[in-house]
N, C-alpha and C positions, 0 to 999 in steps of 0.2 A: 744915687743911693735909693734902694726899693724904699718901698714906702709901708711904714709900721700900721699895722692894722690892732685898733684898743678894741676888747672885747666889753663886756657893758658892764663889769665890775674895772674897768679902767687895766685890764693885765695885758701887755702885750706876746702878740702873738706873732710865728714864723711868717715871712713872706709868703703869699701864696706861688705853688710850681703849678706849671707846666704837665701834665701824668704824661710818662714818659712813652706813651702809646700815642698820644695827641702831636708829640715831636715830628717836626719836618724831616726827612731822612737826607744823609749827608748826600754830596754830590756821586764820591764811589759806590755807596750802597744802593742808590738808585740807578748808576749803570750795573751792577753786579744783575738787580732784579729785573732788569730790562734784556740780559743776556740769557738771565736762565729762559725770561718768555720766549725767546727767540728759540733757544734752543727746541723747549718745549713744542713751541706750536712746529718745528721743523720735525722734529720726532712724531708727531703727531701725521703730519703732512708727508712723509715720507711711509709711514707703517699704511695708512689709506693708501700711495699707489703704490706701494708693495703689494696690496690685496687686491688692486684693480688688474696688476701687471699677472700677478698669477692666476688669474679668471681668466683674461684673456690673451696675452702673449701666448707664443708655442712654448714648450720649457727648456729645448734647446736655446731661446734666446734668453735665458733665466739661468743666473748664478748658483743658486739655490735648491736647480731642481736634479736627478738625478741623474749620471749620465750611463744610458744604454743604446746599445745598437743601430734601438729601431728610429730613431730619431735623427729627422735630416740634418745637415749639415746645420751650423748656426751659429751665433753670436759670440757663446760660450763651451761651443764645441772643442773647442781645442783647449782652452784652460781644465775642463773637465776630463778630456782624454789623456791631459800630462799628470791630473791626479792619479790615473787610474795606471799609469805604465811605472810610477813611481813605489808600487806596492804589490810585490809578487802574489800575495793573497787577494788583492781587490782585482787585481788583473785577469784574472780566471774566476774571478764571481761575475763578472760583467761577460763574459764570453760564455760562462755556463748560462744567465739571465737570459742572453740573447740568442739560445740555442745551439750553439756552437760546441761543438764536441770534440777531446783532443787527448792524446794518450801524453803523459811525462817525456821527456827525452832525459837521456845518459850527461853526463855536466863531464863535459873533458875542458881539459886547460891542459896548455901547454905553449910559456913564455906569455907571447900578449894576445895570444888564441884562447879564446874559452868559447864555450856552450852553455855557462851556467845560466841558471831560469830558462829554460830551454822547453819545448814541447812539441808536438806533432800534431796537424790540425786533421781532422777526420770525420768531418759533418758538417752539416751546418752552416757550407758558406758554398761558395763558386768551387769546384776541386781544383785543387794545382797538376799540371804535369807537367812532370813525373809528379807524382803522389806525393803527401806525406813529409816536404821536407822539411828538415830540425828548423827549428825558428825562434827567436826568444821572442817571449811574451808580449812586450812591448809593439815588435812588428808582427805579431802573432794579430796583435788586437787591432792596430792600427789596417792590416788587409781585412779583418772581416766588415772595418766599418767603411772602406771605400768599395771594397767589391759592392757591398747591399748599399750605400746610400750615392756612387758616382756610378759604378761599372752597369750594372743591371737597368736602372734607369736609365743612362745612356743608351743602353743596347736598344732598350723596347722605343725611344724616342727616335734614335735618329735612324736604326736598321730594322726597325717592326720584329724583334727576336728577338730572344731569351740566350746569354751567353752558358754553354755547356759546360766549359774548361778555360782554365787560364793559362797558356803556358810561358813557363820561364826555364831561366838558364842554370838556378842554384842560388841559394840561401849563404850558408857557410862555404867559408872558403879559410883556411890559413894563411893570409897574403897581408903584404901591405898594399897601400892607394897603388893601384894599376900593376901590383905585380912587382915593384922594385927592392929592388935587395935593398933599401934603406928606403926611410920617412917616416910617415906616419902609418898606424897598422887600418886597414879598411874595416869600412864598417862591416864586411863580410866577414870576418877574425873574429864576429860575437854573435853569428849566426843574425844580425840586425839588419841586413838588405837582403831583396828580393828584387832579382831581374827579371822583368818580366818582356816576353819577346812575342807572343800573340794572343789571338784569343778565337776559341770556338765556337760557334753558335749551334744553336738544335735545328738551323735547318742545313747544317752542311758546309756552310759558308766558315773560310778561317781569312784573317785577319790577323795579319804579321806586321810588327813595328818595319822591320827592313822592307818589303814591299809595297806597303801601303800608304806611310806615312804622308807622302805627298803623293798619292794614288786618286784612284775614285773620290767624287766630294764625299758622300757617305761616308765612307770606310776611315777617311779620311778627316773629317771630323770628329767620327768617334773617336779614334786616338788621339787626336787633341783634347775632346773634353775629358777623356779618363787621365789625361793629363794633368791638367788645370785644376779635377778635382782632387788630383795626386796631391798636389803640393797644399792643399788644405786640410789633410791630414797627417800627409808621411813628413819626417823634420826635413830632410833633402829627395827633392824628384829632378832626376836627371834625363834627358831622352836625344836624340837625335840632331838636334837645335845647340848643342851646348856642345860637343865635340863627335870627332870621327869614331872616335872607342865608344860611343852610345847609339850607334846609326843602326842598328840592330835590335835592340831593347831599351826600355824604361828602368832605369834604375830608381829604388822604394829605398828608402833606408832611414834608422831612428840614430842617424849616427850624430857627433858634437855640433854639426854644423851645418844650418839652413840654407838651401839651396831653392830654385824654384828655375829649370832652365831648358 
């Protein structure tokens, strides 16, 4: 039983408390406040190399930073390039940013064939031949960033030259996978692959998937690395190594399903 405290006319008075500020805190409440410092100083520790990381990292290796053209290949390259093919407006602000220039194309459809989001490229990058062909946006975008950050570096590394032209076989196509009256429809059915079958240089020199492939070491590297860099941008890169209907060309395409072969 507390103990009664008499005041000096004898009246007695309440026990004395505790003020409820001086109280020891329960065992939860002192894990609750132990959590929030955690958190705190990891927020805190986290926003510092956030600031350190964007001083110094490239910004292609950055979440955060914005993705255009001129930036090499990198960490978040590719998460930032499937934002950009996801949004027919952001998809031609990044291709206009990065100087690329390109007329609308015509949206035909027909069954599981279409052209929609569709354009024609016409500046700004490596030229295709034949010219100009329909493309949708997605692989519209996706060749201007392997031409300028794999093919041209390539060129000047491994053959001392500047590539002139890129040629391929066609974009669209109405077909299903390899042409069969049933299956699946090809990524060619959405204007979304680009076969590519050589390349020209400005000194005169061409360079053919079918003859070179396993040709001169030169020549022969090069097509491998615009390979290699292929498949770090395009969703399936298909070439020569992966069957006999590819011994000819590099198939490019943003189609359902990842390839690298």
């Amino acid at each position: 039983m507390p103990a009664v405290q008499r005041g000096r006319r004898g009246a007695v008075s309440e026990p004395m408390r505790t003020p409820k500020l001086l109280r020891e805190p329960s065992p939860g409440r002192r894990a609750w406040a132990a959590f929030g410092a955690t958190l705190l100083n990891g927020g805190i520790a986290l926003g510092v190399l956030a600031l350190v990381l964007d001083r110094l990292a490239p910004p292609q290796h950055l979440p955060w930073t914005p993705f255009t053209l001129d930036q090499p290949i990198g960490m978040f390259t590719g998460a930032k390039l499937e934002l950009a093919k996801r949004d027919p407006a952001r998809c031609r602000r990044v291709l206009v940013e990065g100087g690329v220039s390109f007329r609308e194309s015509e949206a035909r459809i027909s069954g599981f064939c279409s052209t929609a989001d569709s354009l024609r490229l016409s500046g700004g990058t490596t030229p295709l031949a034949p010219a100009g062909p329909v493309m949708a946006c997605p692989l519209a975008l996706e060749y201007a960033l392997w031409e300028r950050q794999v093919v041209r570096p390539a060129a000047r590394e491994l053959l001392g030259a500047e590539v002139r032209r890129i040629e391929h076989f066609g974009t669209y196509a109405c077909r299903r996978v390899y042409g069969r009256a049933e299956g699946a429809p090809s990524a060619h059915a959405r204007a979304a692959a680009l076969d590519v079958s050589g390349f020209v240089l400005d000194d005169g020199r061409r360079i053919t998937v079918a003859a070179d492939w396993t040709g001169e070491v030169a020549e022969a590297a090069f097509l491998r690395r615009v390979r290699s860099g292929a498949c770090r941008v395009f969703r399936a890169t298909l070439g020569p190594d992966y069957n006999a209907a590819h011994a000819d060309h590099l198939h490019l395409d943003d189609g359902r399903f990842s390839a690298c072969r």
